[in-house]
NUVEX-472935 format. One line per 2 residues: number of its first residue (from 1); their letters; for each residue z, y, x of N, C-alpha, C. Coordinates in Angstrom, 2 decimals, m for minus. Atoms other than C-alpha are relative to their C-alpha. Layout:
BEGIN
NUM = a = Z Y X Z Y X Z Y X  ...
//
This chain:
BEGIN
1 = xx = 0.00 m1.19 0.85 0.00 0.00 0.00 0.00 1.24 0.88  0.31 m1.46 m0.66 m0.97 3.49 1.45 1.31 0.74 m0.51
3 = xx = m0.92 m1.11 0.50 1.58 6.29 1.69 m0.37 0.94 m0.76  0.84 m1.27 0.61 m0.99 8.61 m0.14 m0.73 m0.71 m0.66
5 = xx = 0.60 1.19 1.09 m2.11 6.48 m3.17 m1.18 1.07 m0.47  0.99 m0.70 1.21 m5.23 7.85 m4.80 m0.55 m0.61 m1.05
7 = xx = 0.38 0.57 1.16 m6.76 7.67 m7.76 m1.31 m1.08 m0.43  1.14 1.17 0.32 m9.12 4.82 m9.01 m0.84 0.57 m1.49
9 = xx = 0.66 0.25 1.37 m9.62 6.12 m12.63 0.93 1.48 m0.20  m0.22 m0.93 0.45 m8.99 9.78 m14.17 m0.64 0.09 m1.50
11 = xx = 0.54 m0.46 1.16 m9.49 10.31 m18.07 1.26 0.83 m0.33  m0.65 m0.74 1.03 m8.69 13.32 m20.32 m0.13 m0.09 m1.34
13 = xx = m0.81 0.42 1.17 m7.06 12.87 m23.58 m0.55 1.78 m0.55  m0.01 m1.31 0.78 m8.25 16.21 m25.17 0.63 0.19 m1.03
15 = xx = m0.85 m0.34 1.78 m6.80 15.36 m28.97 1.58 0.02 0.36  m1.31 0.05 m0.52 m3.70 14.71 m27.14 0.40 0.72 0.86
17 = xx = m0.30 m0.94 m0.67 m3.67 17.42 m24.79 0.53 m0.75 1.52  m0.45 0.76 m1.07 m3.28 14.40 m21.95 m0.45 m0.24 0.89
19 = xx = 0.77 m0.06 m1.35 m4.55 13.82 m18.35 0.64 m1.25 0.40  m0.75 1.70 m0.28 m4.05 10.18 m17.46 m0.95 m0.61 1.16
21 = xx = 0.56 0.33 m1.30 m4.51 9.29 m13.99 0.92 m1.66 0.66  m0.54 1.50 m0.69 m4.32 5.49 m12.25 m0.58 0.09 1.35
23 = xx = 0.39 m0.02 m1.06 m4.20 5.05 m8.56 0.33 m1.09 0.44  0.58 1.33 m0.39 m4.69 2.48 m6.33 1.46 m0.38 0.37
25 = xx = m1.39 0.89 m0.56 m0.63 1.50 m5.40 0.48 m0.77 m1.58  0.24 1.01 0.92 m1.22 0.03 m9.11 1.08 1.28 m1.16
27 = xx = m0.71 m0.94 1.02 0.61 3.19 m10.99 m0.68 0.75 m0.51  0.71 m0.77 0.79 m0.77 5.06 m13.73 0.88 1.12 m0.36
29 = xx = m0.10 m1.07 1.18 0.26 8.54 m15.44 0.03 0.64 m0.55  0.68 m0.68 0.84 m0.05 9.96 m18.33 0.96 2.00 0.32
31 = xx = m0.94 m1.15 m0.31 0.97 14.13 m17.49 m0.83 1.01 m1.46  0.36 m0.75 0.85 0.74 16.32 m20.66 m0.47 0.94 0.74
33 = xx = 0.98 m0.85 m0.20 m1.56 19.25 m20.01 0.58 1.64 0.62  m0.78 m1.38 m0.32 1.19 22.04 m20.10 0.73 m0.20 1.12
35 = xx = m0.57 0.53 m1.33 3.28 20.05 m17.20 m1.00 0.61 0.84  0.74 m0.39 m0.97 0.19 20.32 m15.12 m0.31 1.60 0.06
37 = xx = 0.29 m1.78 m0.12 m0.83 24.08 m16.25 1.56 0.45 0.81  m1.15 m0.79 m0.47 3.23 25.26 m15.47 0.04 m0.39 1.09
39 = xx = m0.57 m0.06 m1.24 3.39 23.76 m12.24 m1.74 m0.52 1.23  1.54 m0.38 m0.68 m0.28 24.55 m10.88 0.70 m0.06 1.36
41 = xx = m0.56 m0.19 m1.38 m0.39 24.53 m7.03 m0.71 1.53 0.33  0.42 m1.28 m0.36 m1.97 27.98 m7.11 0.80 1.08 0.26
43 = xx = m0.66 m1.30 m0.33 m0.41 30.93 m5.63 0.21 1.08 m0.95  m0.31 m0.58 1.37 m0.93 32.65 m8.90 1.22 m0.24 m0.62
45 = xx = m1.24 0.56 0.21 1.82 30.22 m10.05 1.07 0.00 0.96  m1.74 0.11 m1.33 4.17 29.38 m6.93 0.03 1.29 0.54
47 = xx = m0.44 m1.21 m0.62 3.75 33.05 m5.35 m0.80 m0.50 1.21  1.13 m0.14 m1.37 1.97 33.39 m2.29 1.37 0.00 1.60
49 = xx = m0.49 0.10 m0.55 3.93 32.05 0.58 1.68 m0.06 0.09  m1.20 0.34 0.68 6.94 30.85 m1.50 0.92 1.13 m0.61
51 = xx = m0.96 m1.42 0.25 7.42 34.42 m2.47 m0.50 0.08 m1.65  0.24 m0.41 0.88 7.17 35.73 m5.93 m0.77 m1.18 m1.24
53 = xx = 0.31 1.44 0.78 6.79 32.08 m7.93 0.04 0.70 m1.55  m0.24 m0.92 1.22 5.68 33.34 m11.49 0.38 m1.44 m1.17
55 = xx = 0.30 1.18 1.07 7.23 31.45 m14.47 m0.95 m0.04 m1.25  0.76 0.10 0.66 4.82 30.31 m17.01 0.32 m0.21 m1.36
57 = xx = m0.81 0.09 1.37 5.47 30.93 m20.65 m1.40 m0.27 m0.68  0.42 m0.24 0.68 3.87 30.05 m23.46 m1.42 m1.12 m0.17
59 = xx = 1.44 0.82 m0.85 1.40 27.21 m22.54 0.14 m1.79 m0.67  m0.49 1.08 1.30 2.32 24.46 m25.38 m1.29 m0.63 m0.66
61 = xx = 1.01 0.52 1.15 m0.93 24.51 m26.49 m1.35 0.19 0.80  1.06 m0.32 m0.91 m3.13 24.77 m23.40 m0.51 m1.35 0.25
63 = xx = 1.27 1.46 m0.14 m6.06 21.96 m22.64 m1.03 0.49 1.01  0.55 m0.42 m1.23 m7.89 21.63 m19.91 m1.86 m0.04 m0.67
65 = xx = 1.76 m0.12 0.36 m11.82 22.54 m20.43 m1.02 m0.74 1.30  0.85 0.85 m1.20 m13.02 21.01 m16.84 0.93 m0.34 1.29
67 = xx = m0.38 0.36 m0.95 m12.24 18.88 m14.08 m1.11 m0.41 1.05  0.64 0.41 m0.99 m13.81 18.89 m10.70 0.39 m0.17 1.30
69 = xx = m0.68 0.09 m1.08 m13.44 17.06 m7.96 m0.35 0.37 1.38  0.00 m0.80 m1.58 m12.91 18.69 m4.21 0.30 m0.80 0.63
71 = xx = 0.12 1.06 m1.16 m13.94 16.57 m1.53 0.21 m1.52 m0.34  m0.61 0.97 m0.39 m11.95 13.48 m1.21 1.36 m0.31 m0.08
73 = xx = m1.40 m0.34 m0.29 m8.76 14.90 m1.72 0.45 0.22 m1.14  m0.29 m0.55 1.07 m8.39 16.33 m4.82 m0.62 0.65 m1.11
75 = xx = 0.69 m0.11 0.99 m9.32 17.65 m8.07 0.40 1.68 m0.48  m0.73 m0.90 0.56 m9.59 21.22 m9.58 m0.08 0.25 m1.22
77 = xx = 0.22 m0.54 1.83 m8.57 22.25 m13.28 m0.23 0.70 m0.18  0.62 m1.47 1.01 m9.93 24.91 m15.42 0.84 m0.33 m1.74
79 = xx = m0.74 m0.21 1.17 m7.96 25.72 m18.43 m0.66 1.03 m1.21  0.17 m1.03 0.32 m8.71 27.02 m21.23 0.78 1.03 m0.45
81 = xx = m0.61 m1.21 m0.11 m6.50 29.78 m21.05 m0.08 1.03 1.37  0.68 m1.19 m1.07 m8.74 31.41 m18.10 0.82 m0.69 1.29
83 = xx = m1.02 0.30 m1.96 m6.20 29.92 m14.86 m0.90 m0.98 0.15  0.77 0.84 m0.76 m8.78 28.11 m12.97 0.43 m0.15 1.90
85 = xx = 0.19 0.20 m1.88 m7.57 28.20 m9.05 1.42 m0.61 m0.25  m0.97 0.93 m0.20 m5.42 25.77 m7.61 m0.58 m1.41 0.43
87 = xx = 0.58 1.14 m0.44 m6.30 22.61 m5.74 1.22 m1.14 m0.08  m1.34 0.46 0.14 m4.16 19.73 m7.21 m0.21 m1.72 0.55
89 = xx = 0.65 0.80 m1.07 m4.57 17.16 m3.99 0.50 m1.40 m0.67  m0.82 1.33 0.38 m3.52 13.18 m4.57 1.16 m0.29 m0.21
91 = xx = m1.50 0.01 m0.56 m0.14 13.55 m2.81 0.65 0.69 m1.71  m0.71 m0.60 0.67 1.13 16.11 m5.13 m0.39 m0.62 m1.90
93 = xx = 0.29 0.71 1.47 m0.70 14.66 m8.53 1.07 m1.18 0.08  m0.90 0.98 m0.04 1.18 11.35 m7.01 1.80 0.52 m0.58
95 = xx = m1.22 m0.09 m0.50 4.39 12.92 m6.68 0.70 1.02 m1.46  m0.31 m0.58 1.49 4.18 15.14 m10.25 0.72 m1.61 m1.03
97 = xx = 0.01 0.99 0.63 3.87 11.45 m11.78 1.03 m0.31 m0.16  m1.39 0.66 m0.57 6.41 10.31 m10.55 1.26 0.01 m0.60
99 = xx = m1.48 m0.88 0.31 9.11 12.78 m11.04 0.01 0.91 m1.22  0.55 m0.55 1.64 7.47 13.89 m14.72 0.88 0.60 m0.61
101 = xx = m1.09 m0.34 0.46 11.00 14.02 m15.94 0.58 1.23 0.42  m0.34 m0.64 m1.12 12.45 15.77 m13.30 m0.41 1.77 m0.06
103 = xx = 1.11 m1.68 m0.14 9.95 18.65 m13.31 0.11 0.86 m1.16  0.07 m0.54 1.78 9.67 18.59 m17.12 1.66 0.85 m0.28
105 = xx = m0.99 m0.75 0.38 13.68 19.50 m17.13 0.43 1.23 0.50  m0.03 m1.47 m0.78 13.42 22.16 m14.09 m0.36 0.94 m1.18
107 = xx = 0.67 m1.22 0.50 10.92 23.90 m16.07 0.94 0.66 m1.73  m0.93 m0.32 1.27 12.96 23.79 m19.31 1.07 0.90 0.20
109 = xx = m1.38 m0.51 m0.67 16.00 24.82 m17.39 m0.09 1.21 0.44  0.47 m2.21 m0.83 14.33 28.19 m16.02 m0.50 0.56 m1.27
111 = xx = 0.27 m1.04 1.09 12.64 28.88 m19.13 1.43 0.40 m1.14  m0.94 m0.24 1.13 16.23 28.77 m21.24 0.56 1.32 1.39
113 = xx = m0.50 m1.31 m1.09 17.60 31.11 m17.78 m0.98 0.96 m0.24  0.80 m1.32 0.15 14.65 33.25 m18.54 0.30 0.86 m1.41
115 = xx = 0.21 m0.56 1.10 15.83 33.61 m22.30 m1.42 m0.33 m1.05  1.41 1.03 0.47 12.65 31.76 m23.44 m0.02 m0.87 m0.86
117 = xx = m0.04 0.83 0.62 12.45 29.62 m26.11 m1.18 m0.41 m0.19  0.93 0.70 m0.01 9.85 26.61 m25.93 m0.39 m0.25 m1.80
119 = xx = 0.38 0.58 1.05 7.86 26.45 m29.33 m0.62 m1.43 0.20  0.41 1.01 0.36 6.51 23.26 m30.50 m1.77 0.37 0.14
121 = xx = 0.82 0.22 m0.19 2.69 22.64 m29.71 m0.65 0.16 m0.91  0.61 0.03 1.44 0.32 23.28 m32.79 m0.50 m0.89 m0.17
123 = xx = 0.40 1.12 0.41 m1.24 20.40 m32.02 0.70 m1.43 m0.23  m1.24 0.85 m0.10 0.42 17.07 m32.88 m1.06 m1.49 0.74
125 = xx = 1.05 1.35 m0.58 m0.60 13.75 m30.76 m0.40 m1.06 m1.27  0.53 1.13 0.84 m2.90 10.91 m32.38 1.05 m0.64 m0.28
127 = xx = m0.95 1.22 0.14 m1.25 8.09 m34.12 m0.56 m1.14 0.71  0.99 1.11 m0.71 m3.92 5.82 m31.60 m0.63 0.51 1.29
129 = xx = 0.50 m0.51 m0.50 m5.49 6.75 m28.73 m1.08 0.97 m0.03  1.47 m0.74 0.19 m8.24 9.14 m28.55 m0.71 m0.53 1.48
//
């Protein structure tokens, strides 16, 4: 098994607002759409040299419009809510997967410190796959 698993198979879930990635150390998963938009690797998002990290509100109901992949390494999203930069490499897609939970409660945890309250999604997931 490689220390830097990549992916074998990438599909998006559009009715579900889902991005479901399987890589080759035999792990798949599924990262809702707003996970990936709030914790972009773009400097737009984290701040530019770990300075000025912006939090992301409001993004419940964001879907990705295109994915393309860069090089060998990684893949970039386009949203449609206009944020297109950000290169989101294997490692770090691996390592979102992973820790899904983890991330998902940071971000919760800064948006209630921001005074923020997370609405509910307008869209609701299939009862089946899409």
């Amino acid at each position: 098994m490689s220390d830097n698993p990549r992916p074998t198979n990438i599909v998006l879930h559009r009715q579900s607002h889902t991005l479901e990635i399987s890589f080759d150390d035999g792990q798949t998963f599924t990262y809702p759409v707003e996970l990936l938009r709030v914790y972009s690797p773009s400097a737009e998002v984290r701040g530019h040299w770990g300075q000025g990290a912006k939090l992301q509100l409001d993004k419940q109901d964001v879907n990705i419009t295109d994915i393309t992949p860069v090089g060998q390494y990684a893949i970039k999203i386009a949203y449609d809510d206009g944020h297109d930069s950000g290169l989101y490499d294997w490692t770090y897609l691996h390592d979102l997967g992973r820790k899904q939970a983890l991330y998902w409660n940071q971000y919760l945890e800064r948006l209630h410190e921001a005074g923020h309250s997370r609405t509910p999604p307008s869209w609701q997931p299939p009862a089946g796959d899409d």
